[in-house]
C-alpha angles and dihedrals in degrees: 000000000000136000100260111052090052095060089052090054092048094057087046093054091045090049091051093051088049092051098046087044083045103043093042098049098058128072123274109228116218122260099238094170114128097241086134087199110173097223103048135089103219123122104253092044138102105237099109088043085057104055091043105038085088101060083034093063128064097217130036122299116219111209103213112190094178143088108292094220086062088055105052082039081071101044089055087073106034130079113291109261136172117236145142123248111202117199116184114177133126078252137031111199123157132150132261087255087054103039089042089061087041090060095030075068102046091047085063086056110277125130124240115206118189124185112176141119090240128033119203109262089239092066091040096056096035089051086048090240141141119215115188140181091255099218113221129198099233113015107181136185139195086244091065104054114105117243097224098045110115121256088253095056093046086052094057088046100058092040093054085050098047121124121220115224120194139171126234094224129109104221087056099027092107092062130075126182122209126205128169160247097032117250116161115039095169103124140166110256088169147012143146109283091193090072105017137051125190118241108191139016127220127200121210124212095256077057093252117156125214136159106257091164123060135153118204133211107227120167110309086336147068131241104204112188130195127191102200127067102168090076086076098048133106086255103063102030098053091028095059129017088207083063094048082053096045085052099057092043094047083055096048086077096077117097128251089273131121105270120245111194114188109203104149088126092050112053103104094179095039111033089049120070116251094229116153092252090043085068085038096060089026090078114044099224090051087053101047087054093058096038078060098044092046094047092044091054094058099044079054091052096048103042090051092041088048089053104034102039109101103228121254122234120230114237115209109218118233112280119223102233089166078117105052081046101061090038094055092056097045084054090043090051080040102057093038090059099210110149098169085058091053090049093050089056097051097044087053084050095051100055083036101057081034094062089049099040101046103012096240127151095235093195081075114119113274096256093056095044087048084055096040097044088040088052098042100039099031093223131143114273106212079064090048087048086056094056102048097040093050094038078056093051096046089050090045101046086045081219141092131201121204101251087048087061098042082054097054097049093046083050094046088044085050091043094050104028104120091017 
């Protein structure tokens, strides 16, 4: 091993160390993304609602981590049964072949609940709703506190920020439960009363008031639709005892049916592959570390490559100068001058592409070469007669004008024009 490389290992080495010493004496920042994965213990995600929806529920809860349409694929052959299919996500978004086969399920009696911070446009407009972005005056999240700012000031933030949840019924409707900083603002600002009742109210820090909470009559079963998803996250049911209430009471809605709960969007160690780079990426200073090995491997590759690769030389390929050939004749007969030359040669040209082309001796008298060359060629032979009697004058005479030359070549263009 040469010097040199071990000096490059040795700075790599030293460059790891400081990352890992760097990366494990700061504080690590919450994850506050809405990713609402079961089996993770960030603040906006579902573990703690997985481990607990059974004991919240009064029937058994069905965990599908597949795609939804198979599964209603399925429930088109099998025998008719009524159950409720429980989607919780920051976005709900499925196609019209998909929804069509959700609400197919819920005519023959089965209950759709929905909680999400955006609903696809097809259910909206199939339930006669209008879902909005509800604007509030100081939206504030926890990205935007400032990390010096004292515990005091953080406290009024948040407070100024929190979001009032309320049932509609009347046995609850006394009591309101906060929670803060605001995350979803999609509300319902219309729908049809005659199919549809709202269930619960939220206020928004600017004090505006809008239904997050609806149930919908459709066929012989409900649609029941929630705006909010975070109250179901770590964050709110291990944060606030009043938002694990509201929870469960937000559950007790559903009606006495087996729970089918679709996540297939939401498993994070069982929907990803467990390759050895997926652990690798899945935690940022292991990441980081590879990121450095791969990169320093292919600054190494390139700097020995560019040192030790005999350079290739770079081979022209032949030119066609048949062109500037040609061109450089034509100028040379050009700047001589000598026409008689150039109708010698023509005429030369001309027996000679005559005896290949048609097979006449072309030392034959005139009369028989004019008979032979009219029959084979098929050409006129007035136009035949020209040729050979001015090809016979301009050998005779051992001279050529221009204009003699102009003539021949306009009679040997005619002769040969569609040959």
């Amino acid at each position: 091993m040469s010097k040199t490389l071990k000096i490059y290992l040795l700075v790599f080495a030293v460059l790891i160390a400081l990352m890992i010493a760097i990366d494990q004496s700061r504080e690590k920042p919450l994850d506050w993304s809405p990713t609402y994965l079961l089996d993770d213990k960030k603040p906006l995600d579902l573990y703690v609602l997985n481990r607990e929806i059974d004991h919240l529920i009064n029937n058994t809860v069905v965990r599908y981590d597949r795609n939804p349409y198979e599964y209603f694929q399925k429930l088109d052959s099998l025998e008719r049964r009524e159950e409720t299919y429980l989607f919780i996500n920051q976005y709900f978004y499925i196609d019209k072949a998909l929804g069509n086969k959700l609400l197919n399920a819920v005519d023959r009696g089965g209950t759709l609940f929905i909680v999400s911070d955006g609903f696809t446009p097809f259910l909206i407009d199939t339930l006669r709703a209008v879902c909005e972005y509800a604007p509030s005056d100081n939206p504030v999240g926890f990205h935007s506190q400032d990390d010096d700012a004292s515990a005091s000031d953080k406290l009024n933030t948040l407070n100024r920020s929190a979001v009032k949840l309320r049932f509609s019924r009347e046995v609850w409707a006394g009591q309101e439960y906060s929670y803060s900083p605001l995350f979803g603002q999609y509300a319902f600002v219309d729908t049809d009363t005659t199919t549809s009742k709202a269930l619960g109210y939220m206020t928004l820090p600017n004090g505006a008031e809008y239904i997050n909470f609806m149930e919908f009559r459709f066929g012989k079963g409900k649609v029941i639709l929630h705006n909010q998803p975070v109250v179901f996250s770590n964050y709110s049911l291990l944060s606030d005892d009043l938002l694990q209430e509201y929870a469960e009471r937000t559950l007790s809605y559903l009606p006495d049916q087996p729970v089918v709960w679709f996540v297939s969007s939401q498993q994070h160690s069982e929907g990803v592959s467990k390759t050895p780079l997926s652990v690798i990426f899945r935690y940022p200073a292991l990441r980081m570390v590879w990121l450095i090995f791969i990169y320093g491997i292919i600054l190494f590759i390139l700097f020995t490559a560019k040192r030790k690769q005999r350079v290739v030389p770079a081979i022209k390929p032949l030119k066609n100068t048949t062109v500037e050939f040609a061109q450089t004749i034509g100028n040379l007969y050009f700047q001589e001058g000598d026409i008689s030359d150039i109708a010698r040669k023509k005429i030369i040209y001309f027996l000679d592409r005559v005896r290949r082309t048609y097979n006449i001796d072309t030392q034959l008298p005139e009369d028989k070469l004019i008979q032979r060359l009219h029959l084979k060629s098929g050409k006129e032979k007035i136009l035949i007669e020209e040729i050979l009697a001015l090809m016979r004058k301009i050998n005779d005479q051992h001279i050529c004008g221009k204009q003699e030359l102009i003539q021949l070549n306009e009679l040997m263009d005619r002769f040969w024009e569609g040959s």
